[in-house]
C-alpha positions in Angstrom: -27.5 -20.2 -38.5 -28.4 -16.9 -36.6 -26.0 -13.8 -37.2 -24.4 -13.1 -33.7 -25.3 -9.0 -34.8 -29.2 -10.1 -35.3 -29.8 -10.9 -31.9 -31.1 -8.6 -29.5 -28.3 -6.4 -27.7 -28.6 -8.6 -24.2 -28.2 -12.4 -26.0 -25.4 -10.3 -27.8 -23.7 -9.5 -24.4 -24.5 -12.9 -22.8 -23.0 -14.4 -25.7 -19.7 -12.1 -25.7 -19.8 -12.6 -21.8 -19.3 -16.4 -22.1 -16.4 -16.3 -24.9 -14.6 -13.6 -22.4 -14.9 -16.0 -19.8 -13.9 -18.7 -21.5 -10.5 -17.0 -22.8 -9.3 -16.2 -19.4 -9.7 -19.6 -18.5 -6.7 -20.0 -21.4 -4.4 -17.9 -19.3 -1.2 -19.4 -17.6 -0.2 -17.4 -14.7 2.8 -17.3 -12.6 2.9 -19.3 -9.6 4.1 -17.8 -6.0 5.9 -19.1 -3.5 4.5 -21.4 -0.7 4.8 -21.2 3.2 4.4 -23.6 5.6 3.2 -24.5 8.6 3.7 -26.8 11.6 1.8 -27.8 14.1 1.7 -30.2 17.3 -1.6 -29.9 18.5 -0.6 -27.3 21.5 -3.4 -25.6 22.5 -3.4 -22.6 25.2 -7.0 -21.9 26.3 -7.5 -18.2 27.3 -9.7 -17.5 30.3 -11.6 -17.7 33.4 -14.4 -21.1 34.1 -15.8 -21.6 30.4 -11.9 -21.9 29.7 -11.8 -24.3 32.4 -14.6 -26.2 30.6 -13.7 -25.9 27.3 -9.6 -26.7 27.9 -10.9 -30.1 29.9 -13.0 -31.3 26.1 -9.9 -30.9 24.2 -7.9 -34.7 24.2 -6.3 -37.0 21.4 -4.2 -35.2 19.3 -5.0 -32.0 21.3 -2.9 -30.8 24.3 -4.4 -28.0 26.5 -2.7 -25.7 28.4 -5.2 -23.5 30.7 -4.3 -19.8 30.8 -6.4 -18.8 33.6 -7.5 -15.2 33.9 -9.6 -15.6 37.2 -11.2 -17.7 39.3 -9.2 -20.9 41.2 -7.6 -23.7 39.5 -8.9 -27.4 39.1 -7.0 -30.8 38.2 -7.4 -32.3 35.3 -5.8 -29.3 32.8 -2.6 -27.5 32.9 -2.7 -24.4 34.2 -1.2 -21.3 34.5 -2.7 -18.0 36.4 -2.0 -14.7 35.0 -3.0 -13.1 38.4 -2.4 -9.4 38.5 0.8 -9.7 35.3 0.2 -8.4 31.8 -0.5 -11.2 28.9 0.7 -10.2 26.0 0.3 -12.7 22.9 2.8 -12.9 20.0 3.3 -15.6 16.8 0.9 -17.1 14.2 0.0 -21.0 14.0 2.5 -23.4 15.1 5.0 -20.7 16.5 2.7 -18.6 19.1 4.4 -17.0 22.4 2.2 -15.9 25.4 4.3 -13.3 27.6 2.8 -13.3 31.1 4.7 -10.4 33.3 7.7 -8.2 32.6 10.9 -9.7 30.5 14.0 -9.8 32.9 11.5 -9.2 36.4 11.0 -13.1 38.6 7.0 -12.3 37.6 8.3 -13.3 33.8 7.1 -16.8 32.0 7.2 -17.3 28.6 4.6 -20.3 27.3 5.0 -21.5 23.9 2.0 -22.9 22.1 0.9 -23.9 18.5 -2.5 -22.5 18.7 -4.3 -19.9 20.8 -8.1 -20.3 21.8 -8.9 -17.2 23.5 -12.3 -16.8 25.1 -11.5 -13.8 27.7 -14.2 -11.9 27.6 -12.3 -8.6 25.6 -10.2 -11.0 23.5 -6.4 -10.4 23.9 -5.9 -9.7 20.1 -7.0 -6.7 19.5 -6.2 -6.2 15.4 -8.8 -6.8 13.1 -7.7 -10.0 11.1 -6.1 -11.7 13.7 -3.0 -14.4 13.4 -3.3 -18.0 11.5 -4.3 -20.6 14.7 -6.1 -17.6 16.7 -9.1 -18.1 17.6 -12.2 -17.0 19.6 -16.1 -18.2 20.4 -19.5 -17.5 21.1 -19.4 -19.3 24.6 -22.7 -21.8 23.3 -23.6 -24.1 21.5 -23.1 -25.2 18.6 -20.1 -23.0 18.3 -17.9 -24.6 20.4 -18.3 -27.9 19.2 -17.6 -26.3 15.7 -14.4 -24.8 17.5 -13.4 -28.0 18.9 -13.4 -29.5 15.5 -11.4 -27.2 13.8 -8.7 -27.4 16.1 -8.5 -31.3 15.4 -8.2 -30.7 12.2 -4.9 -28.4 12.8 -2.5 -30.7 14.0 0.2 -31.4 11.1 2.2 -29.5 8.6 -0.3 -26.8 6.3 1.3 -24.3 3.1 -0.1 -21.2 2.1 0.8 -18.7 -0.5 3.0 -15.6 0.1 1.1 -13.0 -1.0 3.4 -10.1 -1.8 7.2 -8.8 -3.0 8.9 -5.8 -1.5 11.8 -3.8 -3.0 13.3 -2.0 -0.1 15.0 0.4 -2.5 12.0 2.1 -3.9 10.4 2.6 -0.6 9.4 5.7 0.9 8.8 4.6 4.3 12.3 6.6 5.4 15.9 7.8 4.5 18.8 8.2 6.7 16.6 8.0 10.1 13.9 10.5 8.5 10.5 9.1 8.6 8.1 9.2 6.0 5.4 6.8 4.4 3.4 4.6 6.4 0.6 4.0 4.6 1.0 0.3 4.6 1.8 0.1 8.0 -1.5 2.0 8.7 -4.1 -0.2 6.0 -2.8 -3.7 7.8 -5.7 -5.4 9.4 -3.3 -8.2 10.5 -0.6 -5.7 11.5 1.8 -7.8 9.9 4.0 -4.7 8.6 6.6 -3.2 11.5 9.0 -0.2 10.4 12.8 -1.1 10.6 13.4 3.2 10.1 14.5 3.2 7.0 12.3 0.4 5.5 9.3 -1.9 6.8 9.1 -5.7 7.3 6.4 -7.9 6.2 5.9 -11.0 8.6 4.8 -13.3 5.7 3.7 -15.9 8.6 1.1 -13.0 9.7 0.3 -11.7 6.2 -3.0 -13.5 4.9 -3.2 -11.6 1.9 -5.4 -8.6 2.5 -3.8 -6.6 -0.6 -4.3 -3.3 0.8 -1.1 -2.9 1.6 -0.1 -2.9 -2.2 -3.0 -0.8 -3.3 -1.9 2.3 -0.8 1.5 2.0 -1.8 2.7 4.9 -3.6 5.5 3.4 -5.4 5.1 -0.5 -6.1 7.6 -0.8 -3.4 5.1 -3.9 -1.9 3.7 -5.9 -4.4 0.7 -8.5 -4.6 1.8 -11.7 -6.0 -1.4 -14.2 -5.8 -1.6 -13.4 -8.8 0.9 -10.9 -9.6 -0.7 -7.2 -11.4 0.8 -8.5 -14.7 -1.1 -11.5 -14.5 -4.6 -9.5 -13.3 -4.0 -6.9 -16.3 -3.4 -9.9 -18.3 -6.8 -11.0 -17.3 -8.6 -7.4 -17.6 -7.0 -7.0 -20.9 -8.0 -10.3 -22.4 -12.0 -10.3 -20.7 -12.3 -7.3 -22.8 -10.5 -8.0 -25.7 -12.2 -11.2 -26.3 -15.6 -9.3 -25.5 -15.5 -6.6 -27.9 -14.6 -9.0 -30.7 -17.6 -11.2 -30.0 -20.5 -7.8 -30.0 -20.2 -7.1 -26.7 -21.3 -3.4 -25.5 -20.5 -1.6 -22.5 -18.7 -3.9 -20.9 -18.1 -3.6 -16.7 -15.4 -4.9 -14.7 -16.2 -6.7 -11.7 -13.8 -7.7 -8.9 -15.1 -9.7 -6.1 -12.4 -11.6 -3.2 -13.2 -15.3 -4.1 -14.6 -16.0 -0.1 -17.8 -14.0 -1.6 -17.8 -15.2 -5.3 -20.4 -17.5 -4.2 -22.6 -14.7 -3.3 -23.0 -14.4 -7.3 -25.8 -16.3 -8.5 -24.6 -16.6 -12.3 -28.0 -17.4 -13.4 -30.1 -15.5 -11.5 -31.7 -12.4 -13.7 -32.0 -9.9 -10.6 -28.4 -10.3 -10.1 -26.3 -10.4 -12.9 -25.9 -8.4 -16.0 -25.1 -9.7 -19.6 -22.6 -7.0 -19.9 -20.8 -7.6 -16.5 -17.4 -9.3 -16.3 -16.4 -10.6 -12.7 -12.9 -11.6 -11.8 -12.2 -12.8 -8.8 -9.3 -12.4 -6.6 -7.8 -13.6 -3.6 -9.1 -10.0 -1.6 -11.0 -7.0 -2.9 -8.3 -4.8 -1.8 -5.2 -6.5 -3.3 -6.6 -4.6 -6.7 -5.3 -0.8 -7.2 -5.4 2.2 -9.2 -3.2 0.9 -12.1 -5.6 -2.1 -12.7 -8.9 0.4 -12.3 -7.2 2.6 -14.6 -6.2 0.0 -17.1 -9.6 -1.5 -17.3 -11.1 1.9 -18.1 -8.4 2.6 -20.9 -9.5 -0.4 -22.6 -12.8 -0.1 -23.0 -14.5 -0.9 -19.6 -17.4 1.3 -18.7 -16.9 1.3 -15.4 -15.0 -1.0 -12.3 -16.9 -2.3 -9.7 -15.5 -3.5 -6.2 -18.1 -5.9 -5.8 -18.3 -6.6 -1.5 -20.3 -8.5 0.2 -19.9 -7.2 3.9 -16.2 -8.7 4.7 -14.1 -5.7 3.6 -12.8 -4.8 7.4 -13.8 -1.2 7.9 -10.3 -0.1 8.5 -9.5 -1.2 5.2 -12.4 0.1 3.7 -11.3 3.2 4.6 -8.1 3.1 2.6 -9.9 1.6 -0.5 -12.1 4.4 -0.8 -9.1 7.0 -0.4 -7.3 5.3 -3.5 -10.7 5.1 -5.3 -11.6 8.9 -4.5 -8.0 10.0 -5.9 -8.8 7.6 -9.2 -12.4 9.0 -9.6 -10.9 12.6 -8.8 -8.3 12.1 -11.7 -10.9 10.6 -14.0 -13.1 13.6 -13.7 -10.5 16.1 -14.2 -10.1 14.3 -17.7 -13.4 15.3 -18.5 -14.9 11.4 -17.8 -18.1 11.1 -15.6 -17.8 11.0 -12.1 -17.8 7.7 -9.8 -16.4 5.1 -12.5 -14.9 3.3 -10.1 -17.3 2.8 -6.7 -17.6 0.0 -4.3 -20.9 -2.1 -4.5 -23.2 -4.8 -2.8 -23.5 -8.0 -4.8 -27.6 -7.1 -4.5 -27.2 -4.0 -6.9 -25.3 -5.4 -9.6 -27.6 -5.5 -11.6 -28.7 -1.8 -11.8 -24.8 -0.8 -11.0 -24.6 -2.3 -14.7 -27.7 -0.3 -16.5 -26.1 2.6 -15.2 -22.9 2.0 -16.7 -24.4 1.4 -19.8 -25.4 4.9 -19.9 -22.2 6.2 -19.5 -20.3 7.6 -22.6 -16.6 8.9 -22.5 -16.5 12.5 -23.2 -14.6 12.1 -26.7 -16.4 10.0 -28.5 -13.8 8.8 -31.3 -12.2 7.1 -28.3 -11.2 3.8 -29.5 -10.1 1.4 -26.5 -8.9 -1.4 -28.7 -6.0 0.7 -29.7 -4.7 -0.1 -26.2 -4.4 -3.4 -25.7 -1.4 -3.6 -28.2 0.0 -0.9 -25.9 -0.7 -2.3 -22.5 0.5 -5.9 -24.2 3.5 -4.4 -24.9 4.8 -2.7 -22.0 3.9 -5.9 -20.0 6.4 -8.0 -22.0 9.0 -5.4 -21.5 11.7 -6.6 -19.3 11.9 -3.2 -17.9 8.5 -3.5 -16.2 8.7 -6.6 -14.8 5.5 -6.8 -12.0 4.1 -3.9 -14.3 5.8 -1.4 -12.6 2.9 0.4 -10.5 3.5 4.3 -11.6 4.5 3.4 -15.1 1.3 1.4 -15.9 -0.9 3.8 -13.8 0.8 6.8 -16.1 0.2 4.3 -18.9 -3.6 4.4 -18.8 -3.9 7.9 -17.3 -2.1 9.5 -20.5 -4.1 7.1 -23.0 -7.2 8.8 -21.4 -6.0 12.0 -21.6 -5.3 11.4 -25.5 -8.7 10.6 -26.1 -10.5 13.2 -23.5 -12.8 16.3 -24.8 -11.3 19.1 -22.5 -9.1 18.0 -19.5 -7.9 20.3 -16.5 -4.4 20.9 -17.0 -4.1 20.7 -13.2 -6.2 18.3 -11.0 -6.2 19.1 -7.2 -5.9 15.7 -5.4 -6.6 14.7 -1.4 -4.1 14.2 1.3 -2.1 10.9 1.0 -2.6 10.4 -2.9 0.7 9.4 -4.6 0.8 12.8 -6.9 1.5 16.0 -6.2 4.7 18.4 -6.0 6.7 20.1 -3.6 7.2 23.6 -2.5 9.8 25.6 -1.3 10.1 28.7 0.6 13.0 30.8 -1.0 13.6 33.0 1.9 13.8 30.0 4.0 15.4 27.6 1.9 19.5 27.3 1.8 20.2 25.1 -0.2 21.9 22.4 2.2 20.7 19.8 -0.3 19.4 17.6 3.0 16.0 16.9 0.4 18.3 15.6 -2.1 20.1 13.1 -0.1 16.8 11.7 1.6 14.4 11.7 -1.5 13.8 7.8 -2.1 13.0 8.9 -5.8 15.1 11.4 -6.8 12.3 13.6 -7.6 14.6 16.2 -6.3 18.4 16.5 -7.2 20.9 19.7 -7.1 22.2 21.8 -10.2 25.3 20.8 -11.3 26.9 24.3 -11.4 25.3 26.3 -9.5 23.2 25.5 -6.5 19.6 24.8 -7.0 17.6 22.1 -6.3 15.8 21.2 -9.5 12.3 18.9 -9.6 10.4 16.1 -11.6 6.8 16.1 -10.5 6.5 12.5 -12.0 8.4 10.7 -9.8 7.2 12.3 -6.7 5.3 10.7 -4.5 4.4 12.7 -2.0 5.8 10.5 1.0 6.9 13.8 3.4 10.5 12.8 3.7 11.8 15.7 2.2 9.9 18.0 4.6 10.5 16.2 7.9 14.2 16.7 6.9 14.8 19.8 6.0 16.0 21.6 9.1 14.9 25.3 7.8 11.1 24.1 7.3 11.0 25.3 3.9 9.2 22.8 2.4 5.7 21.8 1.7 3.3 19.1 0.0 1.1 19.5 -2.6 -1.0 16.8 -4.0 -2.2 17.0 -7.4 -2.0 15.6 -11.2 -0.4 17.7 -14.1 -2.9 15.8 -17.1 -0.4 16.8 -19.2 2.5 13.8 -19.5 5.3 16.3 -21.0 5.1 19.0 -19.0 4.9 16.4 -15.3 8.1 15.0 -16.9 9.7 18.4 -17.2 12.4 19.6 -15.0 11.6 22.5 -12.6 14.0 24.8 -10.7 12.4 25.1 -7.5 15.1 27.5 -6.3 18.2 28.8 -7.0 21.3 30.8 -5.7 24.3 32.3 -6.9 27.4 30.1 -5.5 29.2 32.1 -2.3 32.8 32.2 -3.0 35.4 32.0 -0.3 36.9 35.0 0.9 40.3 34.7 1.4 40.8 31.9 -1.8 37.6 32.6 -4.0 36.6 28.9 -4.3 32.7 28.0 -4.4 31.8 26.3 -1.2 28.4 27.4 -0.4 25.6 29.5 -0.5 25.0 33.2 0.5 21.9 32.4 2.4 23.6 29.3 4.1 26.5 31.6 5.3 24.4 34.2 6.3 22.0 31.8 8.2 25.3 29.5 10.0 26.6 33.3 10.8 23.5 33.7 12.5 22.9 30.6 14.5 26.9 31.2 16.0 26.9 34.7 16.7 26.5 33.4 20.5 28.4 31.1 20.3 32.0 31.5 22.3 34.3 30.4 20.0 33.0 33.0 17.2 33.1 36.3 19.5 36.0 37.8 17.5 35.4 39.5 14.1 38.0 37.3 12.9 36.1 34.4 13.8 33.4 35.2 12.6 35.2 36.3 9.1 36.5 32.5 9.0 32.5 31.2 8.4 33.0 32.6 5.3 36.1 30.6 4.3 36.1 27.6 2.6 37.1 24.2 4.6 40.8 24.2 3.6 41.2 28.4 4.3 39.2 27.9 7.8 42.0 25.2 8.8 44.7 27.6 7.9 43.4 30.5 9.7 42.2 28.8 12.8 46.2 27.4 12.7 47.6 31.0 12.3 44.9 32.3 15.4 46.8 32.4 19.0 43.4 33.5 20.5 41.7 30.2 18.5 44.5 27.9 19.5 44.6 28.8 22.9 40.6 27.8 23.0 41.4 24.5 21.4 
């Protein structure tokens, strides 16, 4: 029998490649929930004479209802002219609404349909992934007959997967009417995420499991659950564990959304490497920084996003801001540049011999001492759905350990989830409106004396703490202390001595706060009087005394 270590370095990987593969395939991961839905075959048909045509082919367990958008009616379909009245289109398979005219005006009609066919020639739907039972044509052939077929085939009751969690109370979309993160909101290609002020909904009828949406997310308040990022780091962990046992060498990760995996032709040579190690998911997108990062810590050379053309550009966009603040990070910790980098299925191959020329700066780095660690802090019940920021911080200290000469301080882009706040102290009062509104207490008050004191690592840059304070004293910095101790660490951003009343003593306020009220009233009528003016220094109960004791302030009352 051959020695696994005598045979050349590629039969090695091939060899270590195929065990990998074959221990996933061990792994039992947790199921999500299912939705469904249900249809009767109601079809509205969007648009003008080839609507007319097409509505008039559609019969058995297909019922059309003509939505015309010019030209005159003919018998034979139902129809309904929008005429000179806005159509709007609402709903997902099964449950659509298509709003002609203004609600509550005698122009209003309401028409409710379980699938939409629009072939108006701008399309009504204007989002890039549009709504389960939406569709539109090439007004030919053969694609309308392919059209006509699908819709037969949509008549009945259909599940699919919900795709995602959401904790409302680790959200930093907004506090107490202040807005702040909308990054979610923004990545959507279905636009299946609405803001409810404080918090966002997820229409999990209109979700169809793009993942970006989880990937932007700063805190792991939305989470991807097909499969969950326990069950994916699971995966990463075990590809690469199994690898390395069996003589594998620089190993890459590849993620590719399973409507392209068949764009990877295993066997062909100008296609695939020996060392690469492809997992596929539901959508490229759904996979974030604390996976990337994870990979890396244990042992990956480098993470490919492997896409084949059907990333939505919009979405695209986002990815590559998440991957520029990983690569950014990465480099500050002395790694090479671009570890993580979106590809074409075509370059795989030299994507890989690339990788295999990367080395990590320290070279006693030793991945395998992570997946104990990683293992660990999966099982623990505290991060249950491996807790975004913890597992992120998890790998990004681990590559810290074992790095040559990292930055202490890396300077990050706009809308990446690290960073710290700054405050003016000639501006700044102390009215503690940041510490009521910040959704992760990276900010609280002193406890005897005022101050608002700060914990870089659990900021995450969302802006509510800016939009609300009312002096404008605060400002956003993005960047990554290297150093886990000292982002841990407690900083006094600023401080005051306490102002005492002036007719009891008692600590109510601030001097600035007093000095900056006095300022704002001195126009005001009610504070014209020296003595009125001497009560904005008094605490609540001596104010209520005075003002009782005042014939001038009485007689205003």
């Amino acid at each position: 029998m051959t020695e696994r270590n005598s045979l050349p370095e590629e039969t090695a990987n091939a060899y270590a490649s195929k065990l990998a593969m074959s221990a996933v395939k061990s792994l039992n991961f947790q199921a999500t929930s299912l939705l469904q839905y249900s249809s009767s075959g109601r079809v509205a048909v969007i648009g003008s004479i080839e609507a007319q045509e097409f509505a008039s082919r559609l019969n058995g367990n297909l019922h059309a209802q003509l939505i015309l958008t010019s030209g005159a009616e003919e018998p034979g379909v139902p129809t309904i002219a929008v005429g000179n009245r806005d159509l709007q289109i609402e709903g997902y398979l099964g449950n659509f609404n298509i709003l002609l005219g203004d609600e509550g005006k005698a122009n209003y009609e309401k028409v409710s349909v379980d699938l939409v066919v629009d072939l108006s020639a701008d399309g009504v739907l204007k989002m890039p992934l549009k709504p389960p039972g939406y569709f539109t044509s090439i007004m030919e052939e053969p694609y309308l007959t392919l059209l006509e077929e699908e819709l037969k085939d949509l008549t009945g009751t259909f599940e699919k997967p919900k795709y995602f969690d959401y904790d409302d109370s680790i959200c930093a979309h907004g506090r107490s009417g202040v807005a702040g993160c909308t990054l979610c909101i923004d990545a959507c290609p279905a636009q299946a995420i609405t803001s409810l002020i404080n918090s966002i909904q997820v229409d999990p009828y209109l979700c169809q499991g793009g993942g970006v949406c989880t990937s932007v997310c700063p805190t792991g308040a939305i989470r991807y659950v097909y499969p969950n990022v326990t069950d994916t780091l699971r995966t990463v962990s075990t590809l690469l564990n199994s690898y390395c046992e069996a003589g594998g060498s620089d190993p890459v990760i590849g993620f590719i959304a399973e409507d392209e995996a068949a764009l990877l032709d295993l066997k062909a040579e100008n296609n695939q490497a020996d060392n690469l190690l492809v997992i596929v998911v539901e959508e490229l997108a759904s996979v974030g920084m604390e996976v990337w990062l994870n990979a890396l810590a244990c042992g990956a050379k480098s993470v490919l996003l492997i896409d084949g053309g059907s990333m939505f550009e919009s979405v695209g966009v986002f990815l590559k801001s998440q991957i520029n603040t990983a690569n950014t990070i990465l480099s500050g910790l002395s790694y090479k540049d671009k570890l993580i980098r979106i590809v074409d299925p075509q370059s795989l191959q030299q994507q890989c011999e690339v990788a295999q020329s990367i080395h990590f700066s320290d070279e006693t780095f030793e991945s395998a001492s992570y997946f104990a660690l990683l293992d660990t802090h999966m099982n623990n019940a505290l991060y249950n759905n491996a807790d975004k920021r913890r597992t992120t911080l998890l790998a990004t200290d681990f590559l810290y350990a074992h790095s040559s000469s990292p930055e202490p301080i890396i300077e990050l882009s706009e809308q990446s989830p690290f960073g710290r706040i700054m405050v003016d102290a000639d501006a700044c009062t102390l009215c503690m409106s940041c510490v009521s509104v910040c959704p992760t207490k990276a900010i609280s008050a002193g406890d005897e004396v005022p101050k608002l004191v700060f914990r870089e690592i659990k900021c995450v840059q969302c802006g509510i703490c800016e939009s609300a304070c009312p002096e404008r004293a605060i400002s956003l910095e993005p960047r990554f202390i290297t150093d886990a101790k000292q982002r841990r660490g407690f900083v006094t951003l600023h401080e005051e001595l306490p102002f005492c009343c002036i007719t009891c003593g008692k600590e109510f306020a601030t001097k600035s706060m007093i000095d900056n009220m006095t300022q704002k009233l001195s126009g005001h009528y009610m504070f014209q009087s020296e003595r009125a003016r001497l009560r904005l220094m008094m605490c609540d109960q001596c104010r209520v005394v005075d003002v009782v004791q005042d014939n001038e302030a009485m007689d205003a009352i």
